[in-house]
C-alpha positions as a printed Julia matrix, in Angstrom:
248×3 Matrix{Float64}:
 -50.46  64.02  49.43
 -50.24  60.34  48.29
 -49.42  59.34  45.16
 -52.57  58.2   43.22
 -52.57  61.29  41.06
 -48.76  62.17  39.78
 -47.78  65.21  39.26
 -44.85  66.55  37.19
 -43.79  69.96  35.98
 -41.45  70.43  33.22
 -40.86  73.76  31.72
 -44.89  75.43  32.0
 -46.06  72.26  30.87
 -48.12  70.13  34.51
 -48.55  66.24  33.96
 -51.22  64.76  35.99
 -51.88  61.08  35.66
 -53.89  59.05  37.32
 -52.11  56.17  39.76
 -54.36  53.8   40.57
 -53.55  50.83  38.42
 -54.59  47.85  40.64
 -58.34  49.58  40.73
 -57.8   50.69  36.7
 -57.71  53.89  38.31
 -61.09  54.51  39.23
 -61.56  57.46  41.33
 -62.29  57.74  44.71
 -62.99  60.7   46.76
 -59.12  60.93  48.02
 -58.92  61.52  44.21
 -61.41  63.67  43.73
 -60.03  65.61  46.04
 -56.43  65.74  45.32
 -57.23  66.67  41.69
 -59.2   69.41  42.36
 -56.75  70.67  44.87
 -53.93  70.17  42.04
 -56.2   71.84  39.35
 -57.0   74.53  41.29
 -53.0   75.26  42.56
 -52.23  75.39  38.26
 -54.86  77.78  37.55
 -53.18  80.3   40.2
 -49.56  79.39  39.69
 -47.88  81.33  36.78
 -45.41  78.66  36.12
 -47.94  76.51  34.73
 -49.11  77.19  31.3
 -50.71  74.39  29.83
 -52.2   71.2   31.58
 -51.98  67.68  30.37
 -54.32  65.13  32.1
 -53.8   60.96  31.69
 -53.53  57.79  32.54
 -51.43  54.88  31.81
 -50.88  53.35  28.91
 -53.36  50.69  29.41
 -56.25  52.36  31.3
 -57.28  56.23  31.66
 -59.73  55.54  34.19
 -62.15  53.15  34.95
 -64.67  55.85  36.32
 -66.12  56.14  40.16
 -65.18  53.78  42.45
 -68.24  51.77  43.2
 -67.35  50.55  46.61
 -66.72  54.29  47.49
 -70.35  54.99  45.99
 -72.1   53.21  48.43
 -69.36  53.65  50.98
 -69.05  57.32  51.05
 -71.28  58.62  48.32
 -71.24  62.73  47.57
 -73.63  64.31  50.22
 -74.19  68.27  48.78
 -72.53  70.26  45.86
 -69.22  70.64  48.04
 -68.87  67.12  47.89
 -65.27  66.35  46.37
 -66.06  65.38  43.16
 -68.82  68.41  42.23
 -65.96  70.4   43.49
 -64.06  69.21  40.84
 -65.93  69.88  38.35
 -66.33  73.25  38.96
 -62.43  73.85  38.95
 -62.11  72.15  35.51
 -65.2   74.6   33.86
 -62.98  77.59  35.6
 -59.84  76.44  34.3
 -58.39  79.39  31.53
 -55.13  77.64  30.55
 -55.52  75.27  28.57
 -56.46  71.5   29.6
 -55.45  68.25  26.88
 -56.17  64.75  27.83
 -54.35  61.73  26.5
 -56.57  58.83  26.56
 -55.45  55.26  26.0
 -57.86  52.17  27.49
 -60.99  52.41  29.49
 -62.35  55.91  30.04
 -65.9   55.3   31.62
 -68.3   57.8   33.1
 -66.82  60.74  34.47
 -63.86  59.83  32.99
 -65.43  60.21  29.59
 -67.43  63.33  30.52
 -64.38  64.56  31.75
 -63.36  64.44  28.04
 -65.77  67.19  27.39
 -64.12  69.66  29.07
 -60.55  69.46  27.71
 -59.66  71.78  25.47
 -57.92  68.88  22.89
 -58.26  65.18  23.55
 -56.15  62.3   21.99
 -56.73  58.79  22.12
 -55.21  55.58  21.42
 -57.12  52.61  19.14
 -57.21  50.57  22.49
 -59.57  53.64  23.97
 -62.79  52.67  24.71
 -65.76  55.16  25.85
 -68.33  54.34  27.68
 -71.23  56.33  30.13
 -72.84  53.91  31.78
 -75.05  56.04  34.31
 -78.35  54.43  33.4
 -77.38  50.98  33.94
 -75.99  52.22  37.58
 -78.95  53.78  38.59
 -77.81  57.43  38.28
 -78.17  60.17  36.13
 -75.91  62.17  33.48
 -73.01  64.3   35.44
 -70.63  67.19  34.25
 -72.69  68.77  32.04
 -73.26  65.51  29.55
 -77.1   66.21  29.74
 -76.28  69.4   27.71
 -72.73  69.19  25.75
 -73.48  66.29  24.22
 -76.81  66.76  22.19
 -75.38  70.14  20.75
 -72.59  68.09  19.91
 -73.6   64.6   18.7
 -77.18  65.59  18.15
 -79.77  64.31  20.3
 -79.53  60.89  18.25
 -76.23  59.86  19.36
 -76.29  61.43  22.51
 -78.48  59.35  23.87
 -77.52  56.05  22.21
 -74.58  57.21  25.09
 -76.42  58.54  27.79
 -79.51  55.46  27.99
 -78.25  53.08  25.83
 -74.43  52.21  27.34
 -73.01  52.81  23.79
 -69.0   51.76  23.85
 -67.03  53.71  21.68
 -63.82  52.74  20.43
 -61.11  55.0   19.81
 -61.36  55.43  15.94
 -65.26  55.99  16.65
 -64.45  59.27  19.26
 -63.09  60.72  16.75
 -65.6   60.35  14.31
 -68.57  61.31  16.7
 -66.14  64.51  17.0
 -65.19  63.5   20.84
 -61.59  63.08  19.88
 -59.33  64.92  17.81
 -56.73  62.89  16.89
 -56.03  58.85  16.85
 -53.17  57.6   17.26
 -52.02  53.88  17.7
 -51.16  53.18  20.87
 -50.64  54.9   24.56
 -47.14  55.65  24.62
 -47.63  57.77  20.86
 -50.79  58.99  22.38
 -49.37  61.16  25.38
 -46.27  61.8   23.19
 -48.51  63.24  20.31
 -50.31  65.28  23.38
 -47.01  66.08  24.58
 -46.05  67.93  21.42
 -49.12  69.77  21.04
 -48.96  71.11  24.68
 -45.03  72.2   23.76
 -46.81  73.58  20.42
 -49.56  75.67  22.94
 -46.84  76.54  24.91
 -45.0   78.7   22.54
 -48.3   80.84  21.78
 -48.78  84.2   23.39
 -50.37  83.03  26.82
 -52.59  86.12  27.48
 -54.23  85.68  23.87
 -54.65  81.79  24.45
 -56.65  82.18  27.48
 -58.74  84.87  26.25
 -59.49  82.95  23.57
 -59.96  79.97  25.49
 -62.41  82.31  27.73
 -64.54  82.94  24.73
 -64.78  79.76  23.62
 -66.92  79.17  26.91
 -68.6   82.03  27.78
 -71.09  81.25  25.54
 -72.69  78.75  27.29
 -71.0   78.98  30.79
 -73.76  80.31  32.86
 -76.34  77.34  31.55
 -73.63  74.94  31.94
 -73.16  75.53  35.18
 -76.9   75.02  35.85
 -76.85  72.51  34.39
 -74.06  70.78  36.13
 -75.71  71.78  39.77
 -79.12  70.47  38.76
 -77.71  66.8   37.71
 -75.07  66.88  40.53
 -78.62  67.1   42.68
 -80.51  64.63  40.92
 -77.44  62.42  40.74
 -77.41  62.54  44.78
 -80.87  61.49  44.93
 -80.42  58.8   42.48
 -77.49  57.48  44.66
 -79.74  57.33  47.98
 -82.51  55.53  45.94
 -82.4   51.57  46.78
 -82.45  51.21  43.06
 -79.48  52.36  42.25
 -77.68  50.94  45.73
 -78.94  47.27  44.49
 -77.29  47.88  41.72
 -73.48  48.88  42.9
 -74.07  46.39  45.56
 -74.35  43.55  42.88
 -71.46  45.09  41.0
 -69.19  45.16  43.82
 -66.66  42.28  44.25
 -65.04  42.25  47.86
């Protein structure tokens, strides 16, 4: 493995952070792939007990690589990146994100499946699949109008809303603020220590419960978008548009 997503273990607790800085770390398949992989190895290994995903202090992530849209663009469901989203909804321990700077598209969806998620004023949210020519992925067709309301969800989902930091929070996408990166994924830090010294059996269950609920129509719903988001990626529409994003 390369290094665009870093790993570190210390003591139960798994860092991953994206490494992509010269691209703001927007994910690629390579990615995709690695963090599933990674994911997947910290749900099975018992030395892991909680999970911490980030960034840097400037930039969480920058969303899909656009060049690697059009370039190699997911084919079926096994593709890399609906792969990883079914590891994160079958994660049981439990998953925080520390999010300072840009998180955009499935970075921001990726928001809704963390457990706890803290962010930095500098944060800025943003889901920009209408404007790309795609549809809602990860399950943001159906998290977020039970969470926002239907309202605000799609003020997100059609009308490109950017949400600062502070705002997250508000909406209820964040739980904490905090004023810049480095207190960010120190404050994340401390509540993954604070997870850490819980019984572990009674923190997944719980966790487990928390989703169950809604698991099975999630996961529907994750397979029908991930299908309608392949279409919408073959349709010239949407090609026209990444092509006139795209600076070689």
């Amino acid at each position: 493995m390369n290094d665009l997503i870093i790993r570190d273990l210390d003591q139960g607790l798994l860092t991953l952070a994206f490494n992509r800085p010269d691209k703001l770390n927007a994910l690629n398949n390579a990615m995709y792939q690695q963090l599933g992989d990674l994911l997947l190895a910290a749900s099975e290994d018992p030395a892991v007990e909680v999970i911490l995903i980030t960034g840097n202090p400037q930039c969480f992530t920058a969303g899909n690589d656009l060049r690697d849209f059009l370039d190699n663009p997911p084919s079926d469901l096994d593709s890399p990146v609906f792969r990883l989203m079914r590891v994160v909804m079958g994660l049981d321990k439990p998953l925080i994100a520390a999010v300072s700077g840009a998180a955009i598209g499935i970075g921001a969806t990726l928001l809704l499946h963390c457990d706890q998620v803290l962010v930095s004023r500098s944060t800025k949210l943003r889901m920009p699949f209408a404007p790309l020519g795609v549809c809602p992925e990860f399950g943001s067709s159906l998290l977020l109008p039970r969470l926002l309301g239907q309202a605000r969800a799609a003020s997100l989902l059609l009308g490109n809303t950017l949400l600062d930091g502070e705002q997250a929070v508000a909406w209820g996408l964040a739980n904490a603020l905090h004023e810049d990166g480095e207190q960010c994924l120190a404050a994340a830090r401390t509540l993954a220590r604070q997870l850490q010294g819980y019984p572990q059996a009674a923190l997944r269950i719980s966790k487990r419960l928390l989703k169950d609920s809604q698991r099975a129509e999630l996961e529907a719903t994750v397979a029908r978008e991930s299908r309608l988001f392949i279409e919408c990626l073959r349709s010239e529409e949407a090609r026209t548009v990444l092509r006139s994003l795209i600076k070689d």
